[in-house]
N, C-alpha and C positions, 0 to 999 in steps of 0.2 A: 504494500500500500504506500502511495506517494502520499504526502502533507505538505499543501502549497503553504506556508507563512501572507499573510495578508500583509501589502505594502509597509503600513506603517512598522508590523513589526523586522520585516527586513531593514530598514532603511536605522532603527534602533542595534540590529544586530551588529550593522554595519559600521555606525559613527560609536558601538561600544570597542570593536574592533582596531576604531583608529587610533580612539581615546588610550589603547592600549598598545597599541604599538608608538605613538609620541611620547607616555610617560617611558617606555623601554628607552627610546634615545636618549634621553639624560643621562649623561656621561658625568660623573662628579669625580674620580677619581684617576688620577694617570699615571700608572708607572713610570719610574726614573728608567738611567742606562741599564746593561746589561749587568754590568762590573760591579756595580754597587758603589759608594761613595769612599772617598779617600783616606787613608790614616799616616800616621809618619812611623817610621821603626818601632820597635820596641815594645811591641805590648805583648805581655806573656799571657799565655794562657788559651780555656776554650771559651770564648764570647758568649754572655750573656743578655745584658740588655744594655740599654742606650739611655740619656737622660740630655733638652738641646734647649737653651737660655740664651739668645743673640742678644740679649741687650745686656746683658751680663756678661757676653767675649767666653761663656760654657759651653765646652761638650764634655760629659763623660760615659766611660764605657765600663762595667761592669766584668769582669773575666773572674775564671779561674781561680787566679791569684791575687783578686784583689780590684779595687780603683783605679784607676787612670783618671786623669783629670787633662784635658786640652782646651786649647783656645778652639772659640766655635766652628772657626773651619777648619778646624784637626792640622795644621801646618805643626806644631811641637808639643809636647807632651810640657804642662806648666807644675804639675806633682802630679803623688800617687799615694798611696795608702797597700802596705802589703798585708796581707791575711787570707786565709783559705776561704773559697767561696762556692757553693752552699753545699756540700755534702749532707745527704740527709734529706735536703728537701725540693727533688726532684719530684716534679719536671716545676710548678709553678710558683714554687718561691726564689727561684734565683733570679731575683729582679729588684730593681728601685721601687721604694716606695713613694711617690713623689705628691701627693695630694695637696699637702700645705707649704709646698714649695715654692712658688709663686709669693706666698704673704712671708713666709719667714726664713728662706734660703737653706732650708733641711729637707734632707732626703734620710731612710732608713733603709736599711739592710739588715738583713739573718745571714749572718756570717754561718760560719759548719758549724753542727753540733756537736761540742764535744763540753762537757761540763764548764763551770755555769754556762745554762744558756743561755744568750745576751741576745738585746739587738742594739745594731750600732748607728747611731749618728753623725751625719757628715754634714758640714758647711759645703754646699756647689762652687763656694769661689775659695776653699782654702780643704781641700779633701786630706790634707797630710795626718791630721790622727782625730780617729772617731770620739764620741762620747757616747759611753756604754751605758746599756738598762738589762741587768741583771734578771733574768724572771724570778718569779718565787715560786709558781706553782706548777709551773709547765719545764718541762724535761726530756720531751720527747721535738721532733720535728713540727715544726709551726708554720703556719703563714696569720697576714694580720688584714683587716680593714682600717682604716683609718678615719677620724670626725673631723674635718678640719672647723664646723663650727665650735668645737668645743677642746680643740687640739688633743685629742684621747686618739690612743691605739689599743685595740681592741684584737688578741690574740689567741687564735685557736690550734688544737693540738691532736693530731688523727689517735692518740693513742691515751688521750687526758682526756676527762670529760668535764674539765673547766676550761671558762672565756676568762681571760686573765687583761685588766683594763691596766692601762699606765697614762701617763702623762709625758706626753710627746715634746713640750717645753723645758722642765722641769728632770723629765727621765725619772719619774719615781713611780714606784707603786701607787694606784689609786685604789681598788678592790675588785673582786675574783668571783663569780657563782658561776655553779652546776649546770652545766647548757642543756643534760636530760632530765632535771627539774621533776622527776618519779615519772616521764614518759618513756623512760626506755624499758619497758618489760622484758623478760627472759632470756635477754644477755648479760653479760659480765658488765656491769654498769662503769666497772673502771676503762672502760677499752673503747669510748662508742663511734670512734671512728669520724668525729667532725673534722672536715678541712676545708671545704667548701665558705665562704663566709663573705655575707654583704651587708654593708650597713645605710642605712635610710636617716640619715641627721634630720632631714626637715621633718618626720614624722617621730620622731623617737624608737623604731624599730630595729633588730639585727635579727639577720636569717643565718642559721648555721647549716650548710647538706655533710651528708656521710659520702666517701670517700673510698669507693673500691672496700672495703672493710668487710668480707664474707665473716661470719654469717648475718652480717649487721642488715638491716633491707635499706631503701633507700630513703633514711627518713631529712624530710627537711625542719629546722624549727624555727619558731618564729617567737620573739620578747621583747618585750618591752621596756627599754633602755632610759627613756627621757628623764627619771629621775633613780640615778645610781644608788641611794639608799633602798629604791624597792625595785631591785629587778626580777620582771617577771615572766611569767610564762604567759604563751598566748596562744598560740596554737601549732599542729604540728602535720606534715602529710606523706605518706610513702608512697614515692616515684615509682620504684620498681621495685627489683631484688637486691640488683648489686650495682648500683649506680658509681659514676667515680665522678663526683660534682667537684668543679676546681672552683675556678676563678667567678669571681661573680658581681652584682652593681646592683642600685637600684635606680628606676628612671623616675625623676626629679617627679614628673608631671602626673604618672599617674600611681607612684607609690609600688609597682609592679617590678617585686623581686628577682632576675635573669643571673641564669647560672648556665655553665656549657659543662657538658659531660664527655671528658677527654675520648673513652676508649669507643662510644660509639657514635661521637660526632654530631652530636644532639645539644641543642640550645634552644633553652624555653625558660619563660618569663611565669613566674607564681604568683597569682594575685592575692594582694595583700589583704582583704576580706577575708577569703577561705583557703588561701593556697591553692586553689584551683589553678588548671593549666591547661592547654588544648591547642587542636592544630593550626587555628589562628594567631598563638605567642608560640610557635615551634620553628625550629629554623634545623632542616636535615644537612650537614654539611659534606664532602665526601671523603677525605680523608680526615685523623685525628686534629681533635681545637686543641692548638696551646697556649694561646692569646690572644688577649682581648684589649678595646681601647675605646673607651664611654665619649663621649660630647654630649653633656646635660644642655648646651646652650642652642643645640641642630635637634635634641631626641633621635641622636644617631650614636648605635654600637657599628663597632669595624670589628669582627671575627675572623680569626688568621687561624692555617690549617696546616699540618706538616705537606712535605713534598713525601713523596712513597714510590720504591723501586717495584717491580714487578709485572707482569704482563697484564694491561699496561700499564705503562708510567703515569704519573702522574706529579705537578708542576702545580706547589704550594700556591694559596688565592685567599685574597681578601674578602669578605663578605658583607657589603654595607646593609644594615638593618636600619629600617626606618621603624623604631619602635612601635609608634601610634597607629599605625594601619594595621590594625591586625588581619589574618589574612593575605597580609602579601608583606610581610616582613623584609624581605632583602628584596632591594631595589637595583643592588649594584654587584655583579662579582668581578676582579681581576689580580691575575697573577703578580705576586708578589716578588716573582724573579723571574727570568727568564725561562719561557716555554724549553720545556728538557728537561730543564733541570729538575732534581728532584732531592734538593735540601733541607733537613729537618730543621722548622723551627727555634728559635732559643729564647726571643722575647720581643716586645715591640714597645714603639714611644707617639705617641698623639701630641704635636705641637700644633697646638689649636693658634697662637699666634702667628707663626710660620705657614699653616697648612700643610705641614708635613707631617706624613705618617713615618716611623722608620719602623723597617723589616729586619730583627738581628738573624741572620743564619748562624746554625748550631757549626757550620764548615768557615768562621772568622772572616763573614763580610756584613756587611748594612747596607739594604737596598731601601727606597724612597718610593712613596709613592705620595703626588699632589695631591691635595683634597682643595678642589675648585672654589670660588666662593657659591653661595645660595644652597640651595637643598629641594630636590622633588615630596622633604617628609615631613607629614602633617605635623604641624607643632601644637597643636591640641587635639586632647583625648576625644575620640570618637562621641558620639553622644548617643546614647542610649533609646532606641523611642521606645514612646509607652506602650502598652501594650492596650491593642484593644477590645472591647465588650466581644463576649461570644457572638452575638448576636449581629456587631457591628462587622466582626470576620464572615460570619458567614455571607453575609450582603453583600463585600466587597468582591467574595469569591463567586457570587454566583456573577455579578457585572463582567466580572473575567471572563468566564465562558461565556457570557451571554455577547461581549465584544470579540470572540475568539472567531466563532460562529458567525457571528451578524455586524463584519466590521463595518461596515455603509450603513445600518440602522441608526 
């Protein structure tokens, strides 16, 4: 059986067709050279991440062994800071933590772990020796979020099952609770496997996910931080079985917690009501996430993916997600290095003043990618319509068919 469509809805097919093929040509993102950007002798090590301050005459680079510190366009090395870097907390802690960098010229690091575990403090324009914060309750491998309204870091531990608060000014202990809160039933409650962690300053919320941690399932949790005398619990939801939640943010506008799941290349946004989540905040990527890079000021995540040998290849890519659309999340993908290649990740840097995104490869190079000005992504949340009377749906639906049938009527 043939079904002719009636003019008008052809000609609706059609201009939805266009409408969708012009938002695909926006192009906001452009790969740099092949080669990757320039460095001067001498830096040891395997390359981690990157951290880029032009008005400040900063680049630094992260390795192995330690800090580098260069002038912005990498022509000579101005200090360095030596120390081991990060054993232990592979793959997503060996990075800058640079959130209140901007306002007070500190960046932090998780050196290795080896007794005390510390994290270290660095000035971007004099990197020569850190200022150390000691933990007190965490022992094991960490990664942190950080508040920059209220200068706290906030550190979690896959093998501890406390969030351990400091003061990022100061470097002192501030106070420490329970992140399973008597939600983790009938595991070893010392062991619950959090590493995953985002924090929400404008709402007073922190979300911790579990971490590859068998036989842990994959719970995410959610507390309520806004006032650190009473931290509380709030709600809590299991993803899967065995999820390996890393890295993660919250989007400024609609409070919607995003976390990417290394081993199966899954990135999904939890709403911050119920923890709910769905195919419309999901984003499938094709090889493994090991990086990510938020702009609260565009409601754009950029998601970076390893490069992978094999039959076949495949040639690490960016992922631009326009948060607020749900439903058509990534708006943008491009290769982060040269088609071929097929280089594993190590870290990335989002210079929102520059428009520079930087690509660390784990093989000791830095590739660029422009970030254009403007944005094809909605910068407010969707809006809800109401729902309406039974009574009033059924009417509408019968004018449906009754226009399907009798479009000239």
């Amino acid at each position: 059986m043939v079904i002719t469509l009636p003019r008008r809805a052809l000609f609706l097919v059609s201009f939805l067709l266009l409408l969708r093929a012009a938002k695909a040509a926006n192009n906001f993102m452009v790969p740099g050279n092949d080669t990757g950007i320039s460095f001067p002798n001498g830096l040891l090590g395997n390359w981690y991440d990157v951290y880029a301050d032009r008005a400040k005459d900063v680049f630094l680079l992260l390795t192995s062994t330690g800090i580098y510190q260069m002038d912005f366009a990498r022509t000579t090395i101005v200090a360095s800071s030596a120390f081991g870097c990060c054993v232990g907390n592979d793959p997503t802690g060996r990075r800058f933590y640079t959130d209140i960098a901007n306002n007070t010229d500190y960046i932090y690091v998780t050196p290795d772990f080896t007794a005390p575990y510390r994290v270290y403090r660095f000035t971007i324009t004099d990197v020569t020796t850190p200022t150390v914060y000691n933990l007190t309750r965490i022992a094991n491998p960490y990664q942190m979020a950080l508040d920059p309204s209220r200068n706290l870091g906030f550190a979690v531990a896959q093998g501890n099952q406390y969030v351990e608060i400091f003061d990022l000014l100061t470097m002192s202990f501030v106070t420490t609770f329970n992140y399973t809160q008597g939600k983790y039933p009938w595991f070893d409650s010392s062991l619950p496997g959090g590493w995953g962690i985002a924090l929400d300053s404008t709402r007073g919320l922190l979300y911790v996910g579990v971490d590859c941690d068998s036989p842990t399932p994959g719970i995410v949790w959610q507390y309520t931080i806004a006032n650190l005398s009473h931290i509380a619990y709030v709600d809590n939801a299991v993803w899967g079985s065995e999820p390996c939640f890393n890295l993660g943010f919250v989007e400024v506008a609609d409070g919607r917690a995003w976390f990417f799941e290394d081993d199966a290349g899954w990135i999904g946004g939890f709403d911050r009501t119920d923890l709910s989540w769905g195919s419309d905040y999901s984003v499938a990527t094709v090889s493994l996430l090991r990086s990510l890079e938020y702009d609260p000021s565009l409601h754009t995540a950029y998601f970076l993916d390893h490069g992978a040998n094999g039959v076949p290849t495949y040639t690490g890519q960016v992922f631009r997600g326009c948060l607020l659309d749900p439903g058509n999340i990534v708006h943008e993908v491009v290769p982060w290095q040269k088609y071929g290649r097929t280089d594993d990740l190590c870290g990335s840097y989002l210079d929102t003043s520059m428009g520079v995104l930087y690509a660390v490869s784990c093989s000791a190079a830095v590739y660029t990618i422009s970030i254009t000005n403007g944005t094809d992504c909605p910068q407010m949340p969707r809006a809800v319509p109401a729902c309406p009377s039974s009574a009033a749906a059924l009417g509408n639906a019968l004018l449906s068919v009754w226009a399907f049938f009798f479009p000239n009527l």
